[in-house]
Every structure is written in C-alpha cells, then in structure tokens.
C-alpha positions as CSV (number, residue, x, y, z in Angstrom):
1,X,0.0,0.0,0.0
2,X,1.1,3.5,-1.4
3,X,1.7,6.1,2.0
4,X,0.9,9.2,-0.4
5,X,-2.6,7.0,-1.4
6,X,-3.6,7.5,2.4
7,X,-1.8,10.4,3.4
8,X,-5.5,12.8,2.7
9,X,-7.4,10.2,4.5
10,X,-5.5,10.9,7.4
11,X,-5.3,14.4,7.6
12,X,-9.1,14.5,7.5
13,X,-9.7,12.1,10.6
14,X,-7.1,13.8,12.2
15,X,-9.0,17.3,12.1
16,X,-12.3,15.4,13.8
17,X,-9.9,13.9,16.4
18,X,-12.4,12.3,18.3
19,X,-11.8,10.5,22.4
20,X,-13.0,7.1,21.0
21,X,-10.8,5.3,23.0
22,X,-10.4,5.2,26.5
23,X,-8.6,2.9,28.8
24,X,-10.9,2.6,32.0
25,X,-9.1,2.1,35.5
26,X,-12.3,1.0,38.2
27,X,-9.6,1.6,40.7
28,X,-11.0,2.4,44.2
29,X,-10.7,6.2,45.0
30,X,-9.9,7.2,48.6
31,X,-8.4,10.2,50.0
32,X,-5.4,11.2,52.7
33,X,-7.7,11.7,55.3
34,X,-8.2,9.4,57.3
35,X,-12.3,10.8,58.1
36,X,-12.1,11.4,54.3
37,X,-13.9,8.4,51.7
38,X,-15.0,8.0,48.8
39,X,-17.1,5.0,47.2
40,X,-16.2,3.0,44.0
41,X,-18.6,3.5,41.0
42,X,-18.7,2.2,37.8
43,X,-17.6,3.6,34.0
44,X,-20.8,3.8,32.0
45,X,-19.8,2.8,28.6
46,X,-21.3,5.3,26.6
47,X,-19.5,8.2,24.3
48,X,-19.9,10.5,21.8
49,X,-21.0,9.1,18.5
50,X,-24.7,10.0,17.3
51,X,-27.0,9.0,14.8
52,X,-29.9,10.5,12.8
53,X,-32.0,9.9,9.9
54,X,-31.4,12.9,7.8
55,X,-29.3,15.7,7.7
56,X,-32.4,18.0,8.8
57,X,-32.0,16.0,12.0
58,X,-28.7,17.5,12.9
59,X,-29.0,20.0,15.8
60,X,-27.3,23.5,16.0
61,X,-23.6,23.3,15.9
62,X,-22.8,25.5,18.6
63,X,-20.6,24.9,21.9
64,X,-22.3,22.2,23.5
65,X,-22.2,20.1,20.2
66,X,-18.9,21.3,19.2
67,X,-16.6,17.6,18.3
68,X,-19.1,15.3,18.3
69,X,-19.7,13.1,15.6
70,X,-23.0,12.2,14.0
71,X,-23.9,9.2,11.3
72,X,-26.3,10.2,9.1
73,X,-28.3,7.5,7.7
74,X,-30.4,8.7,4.5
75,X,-26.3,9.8,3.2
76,X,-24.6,6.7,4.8
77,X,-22.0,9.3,6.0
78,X,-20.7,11.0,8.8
79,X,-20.5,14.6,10.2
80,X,-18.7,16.4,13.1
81,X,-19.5,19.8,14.3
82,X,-16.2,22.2,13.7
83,X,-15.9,25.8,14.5
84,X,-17.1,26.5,11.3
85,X,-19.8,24.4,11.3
86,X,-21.3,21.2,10.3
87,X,-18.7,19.3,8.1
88,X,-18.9,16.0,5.8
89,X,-16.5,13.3,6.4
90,X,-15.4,11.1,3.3
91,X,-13.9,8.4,4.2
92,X,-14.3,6.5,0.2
93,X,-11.0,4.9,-0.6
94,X,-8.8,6.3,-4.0
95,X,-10.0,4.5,-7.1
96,X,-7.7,1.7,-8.6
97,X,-5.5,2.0,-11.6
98,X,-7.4,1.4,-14.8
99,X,-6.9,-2.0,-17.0
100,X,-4.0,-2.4,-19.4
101,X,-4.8,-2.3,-22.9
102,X,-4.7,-5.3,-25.0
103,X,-2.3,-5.4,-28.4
104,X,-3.8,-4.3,-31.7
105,X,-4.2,-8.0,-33.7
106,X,-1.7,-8.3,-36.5
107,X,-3.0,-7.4,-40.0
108,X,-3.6,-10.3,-42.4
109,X,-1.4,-11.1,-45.1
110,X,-2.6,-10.1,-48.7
111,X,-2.8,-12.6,-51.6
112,X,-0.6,-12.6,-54.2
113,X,-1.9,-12.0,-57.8
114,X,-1.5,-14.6,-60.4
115,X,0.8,-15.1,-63.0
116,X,0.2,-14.0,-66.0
117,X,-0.3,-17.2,-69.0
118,X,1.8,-17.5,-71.3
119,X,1.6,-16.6,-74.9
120,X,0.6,-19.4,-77.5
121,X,2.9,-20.7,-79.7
122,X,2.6,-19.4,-83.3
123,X,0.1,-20.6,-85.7
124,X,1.5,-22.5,-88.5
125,X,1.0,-21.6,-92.4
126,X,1.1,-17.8,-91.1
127,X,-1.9,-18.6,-88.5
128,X,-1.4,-16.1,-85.4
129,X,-1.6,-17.9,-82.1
130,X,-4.1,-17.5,-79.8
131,X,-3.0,-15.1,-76.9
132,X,-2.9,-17.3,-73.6
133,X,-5.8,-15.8,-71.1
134,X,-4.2,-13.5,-67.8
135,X,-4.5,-15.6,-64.9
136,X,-6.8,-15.2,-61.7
137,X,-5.7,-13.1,-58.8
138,X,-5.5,-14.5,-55.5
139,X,-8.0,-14.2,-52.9
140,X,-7.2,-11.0,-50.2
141,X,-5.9,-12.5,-46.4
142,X,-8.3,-12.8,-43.6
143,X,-8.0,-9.5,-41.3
144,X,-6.6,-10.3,-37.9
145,X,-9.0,-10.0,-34.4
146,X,-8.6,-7.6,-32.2
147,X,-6.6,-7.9,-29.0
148,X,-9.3,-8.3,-25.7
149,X,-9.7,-4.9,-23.4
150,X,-8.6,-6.2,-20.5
151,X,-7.4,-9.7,-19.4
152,X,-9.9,-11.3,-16.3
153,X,-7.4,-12.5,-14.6
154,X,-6.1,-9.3,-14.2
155,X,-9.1,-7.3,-13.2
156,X,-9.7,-10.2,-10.8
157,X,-6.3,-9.0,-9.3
158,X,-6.8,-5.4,-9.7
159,X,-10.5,-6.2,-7.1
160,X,-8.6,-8.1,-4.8
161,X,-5.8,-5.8,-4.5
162,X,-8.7,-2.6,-3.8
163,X,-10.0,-4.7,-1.4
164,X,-6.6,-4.9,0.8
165,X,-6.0,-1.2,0.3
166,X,-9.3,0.0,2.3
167,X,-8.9,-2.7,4.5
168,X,-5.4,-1.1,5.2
169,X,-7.3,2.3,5.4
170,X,-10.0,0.8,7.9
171,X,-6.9,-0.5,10.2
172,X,-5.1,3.1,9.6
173,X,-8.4,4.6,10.6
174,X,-8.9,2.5,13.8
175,X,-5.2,3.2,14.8
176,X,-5.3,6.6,14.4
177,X,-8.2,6.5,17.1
178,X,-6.7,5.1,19.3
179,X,-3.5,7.1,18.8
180,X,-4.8,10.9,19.4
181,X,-7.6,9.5,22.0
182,X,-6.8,10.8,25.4
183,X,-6.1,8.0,28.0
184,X,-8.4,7.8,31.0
185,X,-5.7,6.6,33.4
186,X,-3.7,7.8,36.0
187,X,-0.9,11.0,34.6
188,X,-2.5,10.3,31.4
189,X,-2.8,13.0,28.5
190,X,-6.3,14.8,27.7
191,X,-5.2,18.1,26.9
192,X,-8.4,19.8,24.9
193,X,-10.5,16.3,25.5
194,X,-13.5,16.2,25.0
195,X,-15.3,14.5,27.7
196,X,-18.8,16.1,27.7
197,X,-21.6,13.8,29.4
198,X,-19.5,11.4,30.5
199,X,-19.9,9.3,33.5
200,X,-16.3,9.0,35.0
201,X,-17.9,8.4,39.1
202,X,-15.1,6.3,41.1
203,X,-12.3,6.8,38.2
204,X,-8.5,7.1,39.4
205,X,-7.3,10.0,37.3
206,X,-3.9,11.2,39.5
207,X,-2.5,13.6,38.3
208,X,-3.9,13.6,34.5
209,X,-3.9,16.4,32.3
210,X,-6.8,18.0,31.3
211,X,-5.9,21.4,30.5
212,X,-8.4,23.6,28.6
213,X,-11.0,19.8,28.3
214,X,-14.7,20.3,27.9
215,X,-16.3,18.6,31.1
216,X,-19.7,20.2,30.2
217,X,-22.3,17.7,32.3
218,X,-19.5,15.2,33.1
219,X,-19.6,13.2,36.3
220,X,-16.8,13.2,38.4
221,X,-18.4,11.9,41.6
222,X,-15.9,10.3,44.3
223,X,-13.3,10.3,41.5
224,X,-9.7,10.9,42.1
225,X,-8.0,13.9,40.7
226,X,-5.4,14.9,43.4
227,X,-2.6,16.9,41.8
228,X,-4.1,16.3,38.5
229,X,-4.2,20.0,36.1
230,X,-7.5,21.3,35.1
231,X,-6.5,24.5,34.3
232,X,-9.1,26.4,32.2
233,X,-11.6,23.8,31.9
234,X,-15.1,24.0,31.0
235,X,-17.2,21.9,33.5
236,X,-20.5,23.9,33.0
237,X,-23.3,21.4,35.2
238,X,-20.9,19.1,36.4
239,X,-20.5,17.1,39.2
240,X,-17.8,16.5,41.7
241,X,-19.9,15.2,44.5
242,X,-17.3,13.7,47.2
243,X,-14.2,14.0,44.6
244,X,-10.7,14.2,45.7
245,X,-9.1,17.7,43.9
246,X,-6.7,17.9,46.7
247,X,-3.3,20.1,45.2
248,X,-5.5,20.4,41.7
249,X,-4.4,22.6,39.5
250,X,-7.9,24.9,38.6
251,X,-6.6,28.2,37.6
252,X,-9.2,29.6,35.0
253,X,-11.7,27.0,35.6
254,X,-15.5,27.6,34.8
255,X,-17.4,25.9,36.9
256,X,-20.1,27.8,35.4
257,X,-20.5,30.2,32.7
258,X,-22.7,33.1,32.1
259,X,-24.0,33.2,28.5
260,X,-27.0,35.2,27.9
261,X,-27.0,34.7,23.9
262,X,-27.2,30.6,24.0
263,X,-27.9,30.3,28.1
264,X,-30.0,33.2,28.7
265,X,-28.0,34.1,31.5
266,X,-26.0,31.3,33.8
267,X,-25.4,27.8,32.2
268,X,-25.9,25.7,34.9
269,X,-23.2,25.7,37.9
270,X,-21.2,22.6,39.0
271,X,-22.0,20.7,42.1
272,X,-18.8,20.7,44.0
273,X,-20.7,19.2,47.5
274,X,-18.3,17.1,50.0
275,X,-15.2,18.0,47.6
276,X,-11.8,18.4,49.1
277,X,-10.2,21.4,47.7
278,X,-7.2,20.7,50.5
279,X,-3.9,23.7,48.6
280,X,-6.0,23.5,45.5
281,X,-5.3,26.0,43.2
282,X,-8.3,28.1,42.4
283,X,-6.7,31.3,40.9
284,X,-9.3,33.2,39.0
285,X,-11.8,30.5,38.6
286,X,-15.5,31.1,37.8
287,X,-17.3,29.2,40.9
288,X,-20.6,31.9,40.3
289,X,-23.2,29.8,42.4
290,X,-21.7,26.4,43.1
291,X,-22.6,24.1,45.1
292,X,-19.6,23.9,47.7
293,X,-21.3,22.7,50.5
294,X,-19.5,20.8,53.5
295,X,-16.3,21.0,51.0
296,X,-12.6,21.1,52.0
297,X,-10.8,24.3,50.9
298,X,-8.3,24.1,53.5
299,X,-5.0,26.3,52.1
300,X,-6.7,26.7,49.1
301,X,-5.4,29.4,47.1
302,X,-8.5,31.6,46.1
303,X,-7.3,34.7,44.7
304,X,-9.6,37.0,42.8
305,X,-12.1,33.9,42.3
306,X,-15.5,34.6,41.4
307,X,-17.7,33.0,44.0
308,X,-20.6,35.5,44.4
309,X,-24.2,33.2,44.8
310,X,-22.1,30.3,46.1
311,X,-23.5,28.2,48.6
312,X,-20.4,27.5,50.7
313,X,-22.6,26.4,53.9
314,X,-20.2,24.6,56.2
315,X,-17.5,24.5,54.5
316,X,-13.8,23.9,55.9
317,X,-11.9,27.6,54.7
318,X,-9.0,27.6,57.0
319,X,-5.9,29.4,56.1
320,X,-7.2,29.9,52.3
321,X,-6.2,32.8,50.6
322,X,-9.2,34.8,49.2
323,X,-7.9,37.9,48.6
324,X,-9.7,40.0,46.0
325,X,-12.7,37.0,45.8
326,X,-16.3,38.2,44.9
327,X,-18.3,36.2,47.6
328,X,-21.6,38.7,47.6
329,X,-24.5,36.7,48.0
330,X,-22.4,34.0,49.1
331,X,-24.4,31.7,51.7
332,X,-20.9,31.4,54.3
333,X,-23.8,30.0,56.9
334,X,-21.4,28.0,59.5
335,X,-18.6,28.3,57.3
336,X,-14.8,28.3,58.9
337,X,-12.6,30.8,57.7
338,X,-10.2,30.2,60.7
339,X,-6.9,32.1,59.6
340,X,-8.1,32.7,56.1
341,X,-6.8,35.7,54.1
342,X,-9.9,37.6,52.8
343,X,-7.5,41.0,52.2
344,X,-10.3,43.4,49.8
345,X,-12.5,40.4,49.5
346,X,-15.9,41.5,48.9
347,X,-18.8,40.2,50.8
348,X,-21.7,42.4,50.4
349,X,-25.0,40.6,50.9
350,X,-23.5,37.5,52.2
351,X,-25.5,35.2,55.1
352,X,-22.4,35.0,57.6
353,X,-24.8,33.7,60.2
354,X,-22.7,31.1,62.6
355,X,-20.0,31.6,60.6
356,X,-16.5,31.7,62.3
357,X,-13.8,34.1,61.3
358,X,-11.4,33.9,64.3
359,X,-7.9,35.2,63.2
360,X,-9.1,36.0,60.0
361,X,-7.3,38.8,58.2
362,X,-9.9,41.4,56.7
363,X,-7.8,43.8,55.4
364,X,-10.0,46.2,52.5
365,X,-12.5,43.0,53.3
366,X,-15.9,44.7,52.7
367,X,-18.9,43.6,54.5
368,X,-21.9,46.0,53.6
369,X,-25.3,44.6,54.2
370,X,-23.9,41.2,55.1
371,X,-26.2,39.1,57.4
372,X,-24.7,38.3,60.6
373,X,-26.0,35.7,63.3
374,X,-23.9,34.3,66.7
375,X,-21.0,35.3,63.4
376,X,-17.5,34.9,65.5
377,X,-15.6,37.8,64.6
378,X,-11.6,38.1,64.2
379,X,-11.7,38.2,68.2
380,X,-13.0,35.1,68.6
381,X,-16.5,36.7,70.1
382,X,-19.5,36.2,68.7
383,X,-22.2,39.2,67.0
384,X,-25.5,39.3,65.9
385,X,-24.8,42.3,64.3
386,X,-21.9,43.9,61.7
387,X,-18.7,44.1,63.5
388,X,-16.2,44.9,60.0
C-alpha cells in the first residue's frame, strides 16, 4: 500500500480527532484523610457518537455540540460539528488504476496476384496464335481479431488488490483513534479532550492532564483527581460530589458560565458538594453559584475567584487565601474561615450567620449589608450584628 494513497485520509480524521478510546481504571478512590472516603462507582460505557435519519436532524452546531460526531443515515455518512460548522467526512478509498490495454491484432497477409499465361505458340502456315488468357488473382488475407480490453485475470487481481488497500485504510483509521484518543488513566494525557456527558464516578485519574477539556455535564463523583491540572476547563453542570481535587491545578476553571446569547443568562453551575479542595489551586476560577457545600478548601489558594451566589454552607476555609474574591451573596452559613486571608475580599450581601472568622485577616475586606448571626468575629467573640 502507497503512503501518499492514504496520506488525505489521514489528515481528514485527524481534524475530527475524536476520544474514541479510553482505557478505564475502576480503581477504588480514597483520600489522605483518614475521616475522608470516597465510594467505587462504575464507568458507563457510553460516548460521543450519534445517529440521525437525515441531515435536517442534525441539531445547531454550537458549543455544546462542538466535536461530536454524527452518522447520518439517508447519506450513509458522517458529520462532526467544527468551528465552522457542520462538516462531511469522506472516508471512500482512491480508485484503482485502470486496465491495461490489450495489443492491436496483426494485419492479415494479402494474396498474391497470379501469373500472367503464357503466350501461345505461333500458328503455322502464317496462322497467329491465340493469346494465352491473364490468370486469376488470389483471394485478399483474412484481417486479424482484435486484441481483448482487459485480461480477467487481471481485473480479478486489480479487485482483490482494492480490497486490501481499504482494509489497510479501515486498520489506519482505527489506529489513528486510538493514537490521538486521550487515555483515562492515571498522569494520562487529555489536553483539549473532550469529555462532555461522561460518566467518570469512582475513576483514578492522578494527576492527568486535562488542561483547557470540555467537562460540560461530566460526572466526576468520588473520582480521584489529586494533583491532576484542570487549568481552564469547562465543567458547565458538572458534578464532583465527594471527589478528591486535593493540590488540583484549577486556575481559569469555569465551573459555570454566564452566556446570555445561548444560556440566557448562567449555564448551569457545578455541584462541588463534599469536595476536598485541600492547597487547590483556584486562581481566577469562575465558581458563580456552586454548590460547595460541606467541601474542604483548607490552604486553598482563592485569589480574585468569582464565587458570588455560592453556597459554601459549612464548608472547611482555613488558612485559604481569598484575597480579592467576589463572595456577595455567598451563603458562608457555618462556614470556617479560621486564619483565612480575605485581604479586599468582597462580601456584600453575604449570610455570615454562625460563621467563624477567628484570626481572620480582613484587610479592605468589605462587608456591607452582610447578614450576621452568633457570626464569630476576628476576636473570637460572637455578634449578631456587623462588626467589619
């Protein structure tokens, strides 16, 4: 098989690189805690191919469809949503070489004229000799047949060899899958995955990289991701229920989005419940009501995150760094922000009611209109009423 007669196909699956393949690990998930557990869950098997009748079936290629991959049945072809659009994917092998001619037939060989007769003898007493009659010309050749088009055993060759070449492009096809899928494993590589309604609940994914992956409705619950780098992800209605993020890298991360044009407003925000968040890394993210409830954010690093509607009822804050994070309208309702750094953090309109803020440092911290409750101040003495 010719390289450059497979090079096209190639470059074409390579631009819908799809995450076909995964390698599963069921491991069991658990954290360093020893109060801390999570519960093994299985993979669901599903993923990201569609099907539809008709092109007119297709939804709107827009973000939330942007990757996947759809068979359409009336064209008995594929199509992937791209930034430009919907795109058609040919995947019909090159044509073989045509048949050899056959060799023009020799022509036939002409006849040969007769010979002439010869001339009668001479009449005697001066009576002339009859003239001998010209003799009869020989009949023309027979015209040789034509060579044949094409010898069958040779188109019989020409099939069979067509049928090895897409079977080498099917194989090509499959390996190239498999070759720019990310791997769902421990430290594996998913940069830019996509991974969008997945169920990944009890998966050991240490350390992987998922840098800038769409995790749009994704499950992570009681999944392990300690250490592992989500920086910039998308994980728009996900859940993390009970996951281990512990030293995470999630700089950037939307945990929601807001996007009037295609959401009207807020996307849907990530459930983040039970989560330990122990020295995660949480630098700008978008947490815009998320459900952080009885989470760990213990020496999280929290600078100039957006957490404003975020219900972060009982949640574990010691010695985070918050400074510059929106929390207005943040429900901090028995919250611990023991030793926590909330230096020109703003918290106007937050429910602060049995909240505890002993040797808190809140420095340019604003507090206006915040709801307070038995709140224990810096002081370690508890108000009912606004003591910043």
């Amino acid at each position: 098989m010719r390289k450059e007669a497979i090079a096209p196909i190639l470059v074409l699956l390579m631009l819908v690189a799809m995450g076909g393949y995964t390698m599963m690990n069921n491991d069991a998930v658990s954290d360093d805690s020893p109060s801390e557990e999570n519960e093994n869950n299985q993979i669901s098997n599903e993923w990201d191919v569609y099907y539809v009748d008709s092109g007119d079936d297709l939804p709107a290629c827009g973000s939330t469809t942007l990757g996947r991959l759809y068979y359409v049945a009336s064209t008995a072809g594929f199509e992937t949503c791209t930034s430009a659009g919907w795109a058609f994917i040919d995947l019909t092998g090159p044509a073989g070489p045509g048949g050899i001619n056959g060799n023009n037939g020799a022509d036939g060989v002409n006849g040969t004229n007769g010979q002439e007769g010869a001339d009668g003898t001479a009449g005697m007493d001066g009576v002339d000799g009859m003239n001998g009659t010209d003799g009869t010309d020989g009949t023309d050749g027979i015209n040789g047949t034509d060579g044949q088009d094409v010898d069958p055993t040779l188109v019989a060759q020409l099939q069979a060899d067509n049928a090895a070449l897409l079977n080498a492009v099917a194989s090509l096809e499959s390996d190239l899958v498999n070759a720019t899928s990310c791997q769902l494993v421990p430290w594996g590589n998913c940069v830019n995955a996509d991974l969008s309604f997945m169920n990944l609940s009890g998966v050991d994914l240490t350390g992987i990289d998922l840098r800038r992956a769409n995790l749009q409705n994704t499950t992570f619950d009681n999944a392990t991701l300690t250490g592992a780098d989500l920086t910039s992800i998308v994980a728009v209605n996900a859940t993390f229920r009970d996951t281990g993020l512990n030293e995470t890298l999630l700089k950037y991360a939307e945990f929601n989005r807001y996007d009037y044009a295609n959401c009207g407003g807020y996307c849907g925000s990530a459930n983040l419940s039970g989560a330990y968040l122990r020295y995660a890394d949480l630098t700008d993210a978008y947490i815009a009501e998320a459900d952080l409830t009885d989470a760990s954010l213990y020496g999280a690093d929290l600078t100039g995150a957006d957490l404003q509607h975020a219900d972060l009822s009982g949640t574990i804050i010691w010695y985070a760094d918050l400074t510059d994070a929106n929390l207005r309208y943040a429900d901090l309702s028995n919250a611990d922000l023991t030793n926590a750094d909330l230096t020109d953090a703003n918290l106007n309109y937050a429910d602060l009611k049995f909240a505890d803020f002993t040797s808190a440092t809140v420095t340019g911290a604003t507090f206006a209109v915040s709801y307070w409750h038995q709140t224990e101040w810096t002081n370690g003495v508890k108000y009912d009423s606004n003591q910043a």
